[in-house]
N, C-alpha and C positions, 0 to 999 in steps of 0.2 A: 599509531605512532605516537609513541611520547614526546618526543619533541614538538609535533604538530598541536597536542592537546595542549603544552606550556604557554607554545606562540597566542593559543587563542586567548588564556586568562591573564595576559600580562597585566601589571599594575601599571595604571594612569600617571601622568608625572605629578600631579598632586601630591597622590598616596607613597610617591616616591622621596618627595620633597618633606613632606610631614614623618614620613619614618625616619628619615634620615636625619632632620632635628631633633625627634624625640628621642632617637637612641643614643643620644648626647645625653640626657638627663638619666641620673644613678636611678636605679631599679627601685632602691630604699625608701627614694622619696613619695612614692606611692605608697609605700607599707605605714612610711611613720604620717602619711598626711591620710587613712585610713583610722590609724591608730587616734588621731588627733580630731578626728569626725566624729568615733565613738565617746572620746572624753568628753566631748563638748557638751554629745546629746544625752550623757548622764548627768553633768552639771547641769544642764536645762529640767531635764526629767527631775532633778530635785530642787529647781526652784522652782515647780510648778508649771511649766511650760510647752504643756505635750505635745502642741503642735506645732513647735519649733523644733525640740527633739526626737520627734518622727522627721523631720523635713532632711535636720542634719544627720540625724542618723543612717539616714539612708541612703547619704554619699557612700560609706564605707564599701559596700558592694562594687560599686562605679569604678571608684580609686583601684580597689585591687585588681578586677578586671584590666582596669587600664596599666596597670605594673605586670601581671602576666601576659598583655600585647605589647609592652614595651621588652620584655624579655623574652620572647618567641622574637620580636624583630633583631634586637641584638643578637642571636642566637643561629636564625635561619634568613630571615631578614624575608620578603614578601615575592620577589621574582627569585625563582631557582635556576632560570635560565640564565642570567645574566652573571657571569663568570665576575668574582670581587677580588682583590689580594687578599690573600688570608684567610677564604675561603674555600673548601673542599668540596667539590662538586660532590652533591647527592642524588643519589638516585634512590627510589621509595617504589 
């Protein structure tokens, strides 16, 4: 029963409460604060810095991750049982 199997992995009201904030924030700002991590750790990388510009460099990955969870949440949003406005029940 698909319903049965939804009921057991609902989201926590935490994870309910932090999607809900985050999908207030534009999607872009994870791309351009990506984008802004890689600049940094090449201006480090050329003043000499490698172990800073490995450190920031490797937010980039993080960020973006985090703009395609923050766009899967805008999108499908994380309980599929829970009926939203504006939302179109999906079944998979």
């Amino acid at each position: 029963m698909k319903t049965d199997r939804a009921e057991e992995h609902r989201e926590g009201q935490v994870a309910k409460t932090i999607e809900h904030e985050t999908a207030k924030m534009p999607s872009d700002w994870f791309l351009w604060a990506a984008g802004a991590s890689m600049l940094a750790s090449l201006m480090l990388r050329m003043n000499h810095k490698k172990e800073g510009s490995d450190f920031v460099g490797l937010w980039a990955p993080s960020l973006l991750l985090l703009g395609v969870y923050n766009k899967i949440v805008k999108v499908m949003g994380s309980d599929q049982t829970e009926q939203r406005p504006g939302f179109a029940s999906r079944s998979y």
